[in-house]
N, C-alpha and C positions, 0 to 999 in steps of 0.2 A: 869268608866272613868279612863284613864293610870295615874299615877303619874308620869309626867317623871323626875324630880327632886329626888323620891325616885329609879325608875330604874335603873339611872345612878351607884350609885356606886357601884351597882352588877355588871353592863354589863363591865364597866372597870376593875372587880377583876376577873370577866370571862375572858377576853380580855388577862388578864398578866398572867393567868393561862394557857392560850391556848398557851400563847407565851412559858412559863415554857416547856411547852411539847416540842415546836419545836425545845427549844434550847438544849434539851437533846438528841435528834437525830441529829440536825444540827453539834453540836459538834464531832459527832461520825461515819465518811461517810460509815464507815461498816454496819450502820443501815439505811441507805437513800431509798433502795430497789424501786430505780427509776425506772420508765414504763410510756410508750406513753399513752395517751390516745384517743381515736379514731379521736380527732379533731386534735392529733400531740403534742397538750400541754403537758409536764413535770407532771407527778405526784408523790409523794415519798409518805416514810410511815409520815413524819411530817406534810403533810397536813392531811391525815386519822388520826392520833391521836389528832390534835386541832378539826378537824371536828366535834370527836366524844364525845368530850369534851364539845366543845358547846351545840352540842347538845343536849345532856344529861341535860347539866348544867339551858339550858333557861327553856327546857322541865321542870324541878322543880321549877323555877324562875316562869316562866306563862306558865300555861299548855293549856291555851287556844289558845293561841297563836301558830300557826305552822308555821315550820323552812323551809325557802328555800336558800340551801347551794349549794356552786360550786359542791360539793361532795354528796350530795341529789340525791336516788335512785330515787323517785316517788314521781314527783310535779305534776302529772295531773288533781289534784284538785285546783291548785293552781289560776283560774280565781274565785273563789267562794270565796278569803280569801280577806274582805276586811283591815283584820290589816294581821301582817306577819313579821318575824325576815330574813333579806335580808341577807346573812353572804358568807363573802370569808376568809375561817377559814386558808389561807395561800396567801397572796395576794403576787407574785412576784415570782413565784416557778422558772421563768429560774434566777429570782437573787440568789435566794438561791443556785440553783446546781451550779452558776458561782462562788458563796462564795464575792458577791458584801458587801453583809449584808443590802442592800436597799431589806427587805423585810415587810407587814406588816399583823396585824389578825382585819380583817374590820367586825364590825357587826351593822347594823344599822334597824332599827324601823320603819315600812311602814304602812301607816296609809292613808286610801282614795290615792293611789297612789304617795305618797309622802314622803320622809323621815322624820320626826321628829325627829328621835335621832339617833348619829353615837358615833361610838369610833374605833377607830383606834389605836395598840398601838404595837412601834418598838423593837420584842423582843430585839433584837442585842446591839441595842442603849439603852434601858430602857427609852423609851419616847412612853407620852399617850397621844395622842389628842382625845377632845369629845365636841360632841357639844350636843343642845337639843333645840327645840323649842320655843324661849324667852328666854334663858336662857343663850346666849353667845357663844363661842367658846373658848375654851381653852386648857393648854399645861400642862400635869405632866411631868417636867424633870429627868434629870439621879438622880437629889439632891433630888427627892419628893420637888419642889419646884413648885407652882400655876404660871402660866402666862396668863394672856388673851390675843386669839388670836385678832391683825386688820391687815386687808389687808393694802399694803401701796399705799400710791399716785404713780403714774405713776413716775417715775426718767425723767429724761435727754435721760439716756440711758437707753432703758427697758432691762429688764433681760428677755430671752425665754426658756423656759422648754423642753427640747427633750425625748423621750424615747430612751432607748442604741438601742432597739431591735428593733424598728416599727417605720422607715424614709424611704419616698419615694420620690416619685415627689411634692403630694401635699403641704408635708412640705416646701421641693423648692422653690415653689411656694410661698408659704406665707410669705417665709423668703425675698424673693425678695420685696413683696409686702409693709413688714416693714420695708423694707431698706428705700422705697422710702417714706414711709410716716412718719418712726420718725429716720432716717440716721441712726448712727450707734445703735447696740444692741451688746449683749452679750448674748452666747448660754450655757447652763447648762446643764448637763447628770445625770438625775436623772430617780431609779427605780421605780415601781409598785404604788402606791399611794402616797407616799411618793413626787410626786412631786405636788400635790395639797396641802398638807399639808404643805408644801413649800412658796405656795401662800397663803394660809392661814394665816401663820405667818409672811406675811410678806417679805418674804426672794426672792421672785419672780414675778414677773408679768403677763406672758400669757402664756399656756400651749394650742396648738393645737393638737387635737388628733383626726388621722383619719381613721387607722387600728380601726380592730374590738376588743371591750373589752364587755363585756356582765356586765349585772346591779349589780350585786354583785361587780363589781370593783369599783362603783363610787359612790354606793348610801350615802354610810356611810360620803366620801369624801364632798358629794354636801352639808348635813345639815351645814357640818364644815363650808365650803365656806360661806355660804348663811349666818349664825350667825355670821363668819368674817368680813363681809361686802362687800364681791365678789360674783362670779357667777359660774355655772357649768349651760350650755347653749349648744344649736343644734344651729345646721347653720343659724336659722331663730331669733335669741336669746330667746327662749322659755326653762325655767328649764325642763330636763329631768323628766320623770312622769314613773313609775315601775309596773311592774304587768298586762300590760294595752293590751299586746299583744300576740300574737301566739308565737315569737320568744322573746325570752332573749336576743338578742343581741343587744349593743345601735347603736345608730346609730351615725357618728362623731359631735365629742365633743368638746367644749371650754371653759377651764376655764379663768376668766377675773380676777384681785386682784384688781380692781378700775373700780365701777361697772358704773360710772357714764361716762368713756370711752369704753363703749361697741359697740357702734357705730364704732369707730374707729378701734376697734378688727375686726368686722365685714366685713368693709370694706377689711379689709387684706386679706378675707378668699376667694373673688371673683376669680374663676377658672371653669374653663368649668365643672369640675364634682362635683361641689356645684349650677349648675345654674338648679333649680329645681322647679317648680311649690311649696307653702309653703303648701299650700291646700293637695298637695298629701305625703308632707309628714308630714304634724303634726300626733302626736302620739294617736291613739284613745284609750279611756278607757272602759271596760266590764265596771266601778260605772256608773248605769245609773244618781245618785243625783251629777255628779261629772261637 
């Protein structure tokens, strides 16, 4: 059985190690050695070398355990693994090449389709968030100082999380739909995980997200949430489940910081291309015990 309580302080000295690497190329743009990827996404050499760092790194940490990374040659085995280290070893790669510094190194614990333990940690900033299973949510700041994360109560006026890169109509939409149900808000431009981690601590409210992000971007994110005492939720409010399908890609997402107003998040999200049968889309899982 996992110890997740002894895990943790490896996967966080792995986490700032990875980060170690990025910032010695981040620092240096004659070493970025930027290239498309076939999906069109950003990739430099700072993602390859936290990648390869991780992975080496868990690989001695638990060798039982096998790595599914944004940067992972060959996951075709990967419906057979029922544990699995979920990892996006550069999470925000168009922030990094814009030099936002809203970037983060997410690696998190998949156990029966679920995350159990995340860490997330802000080279740029020198800030770690990690959560675990029972075990809370919390913050290592720039000082090495402990914080535990809570989501906070709903304000007056809610705070809404946007991404810089990925606003459409549906955001639009939603944002009309808060208008009308809690009047005014306030809109926030935050990068790559970084804005869940946000909600997390507190500092935000609801984050809609309806572009595609694939599981390695949120896994790490949702244990955080879920120990804060929020949510990372589908249209239907059902927690995102990993591993479970043919495609890696999630499907839109919501994070909630005050989970006992989900309903009301909910409601805001009604738009013709959320009105779906929930039947056709809950997420099915290969764990047949699951």
């Amino acid at each position: 059985m996992l110890n997740l309580p002894e895990l943790l302080p490896s996967i966080i000295a792995i986490s700032e190690q990875a980060g170690q690497s990025i910032m010695a190329i981040y620092n240096q743009p004659e070493r970025w050695e930027l290239q498309q990827k076939a999906d069109n996404s950003p990739l430099t050499a700072a993602d390859l070398a936290a990648h390869h760092l991780i992975e080496q790194a868990l690989q001695q940490l638990t060798p039982s355990i096998p790595l599914l990374s944004e940067e992972s040659d060959d996951v075709s085995q990967r419906h057979t693994w029922s544990r699995l280290w979920l990892v996006d070893p550069l999470d925000g790669t168009k922030e990094f090449v814009a030099r936002t510094n809203d970037f983060t190194v997410n690696i998190a614990l998949i156990v029966d389709n679920k995350p159990v333990l995340g860490v997330l940690h802000a080279p740029v900033y020198g800030v770690t968030y990690y959560a675990a299973e029972g075990l809370g949510a919390w913050m290592i700041d720039q000082d090495k100082q402990l914080r535990r994360l809570v989501t906070a109560e709903l304000p007056i006026i809610p705070r809404i999380l946007l991404s810089r890169h990925h606003q459409g109509h549906e955001e639009a939409h939603t944002l009309t739909n808060i208008a009308m149900k809690f009047g005014d808000y306030t809109v926030l431009h935050v990068g790559s995980a970084f804005k869940m981690c946000r909600i997390a601590e507190g500092a935000a409210d609801f984050y809609p997200r309806f572009g595609a992000t694939m599981e390695w971007d949120t896994a790490a994110a949702q244990i955080l949430l879920t120990e804060a005492g929020g949510l990372l939720v589908n249209q239907h409010g059902q927690p995102l489940r990993y591993n479970c399908r043919d495609t890696l890609t999630n499907d839109a997402f919501f994070v909630i910081g005050e989970k006992k107003r989900l309903d009301d998040w909910l409601a805001c999200l009604k738009q013709p291309s959320l009105d779906v049968n929930p039947v056709e889309t809950t997420q099915q899982c290969y764990n047949e015990s699951d």
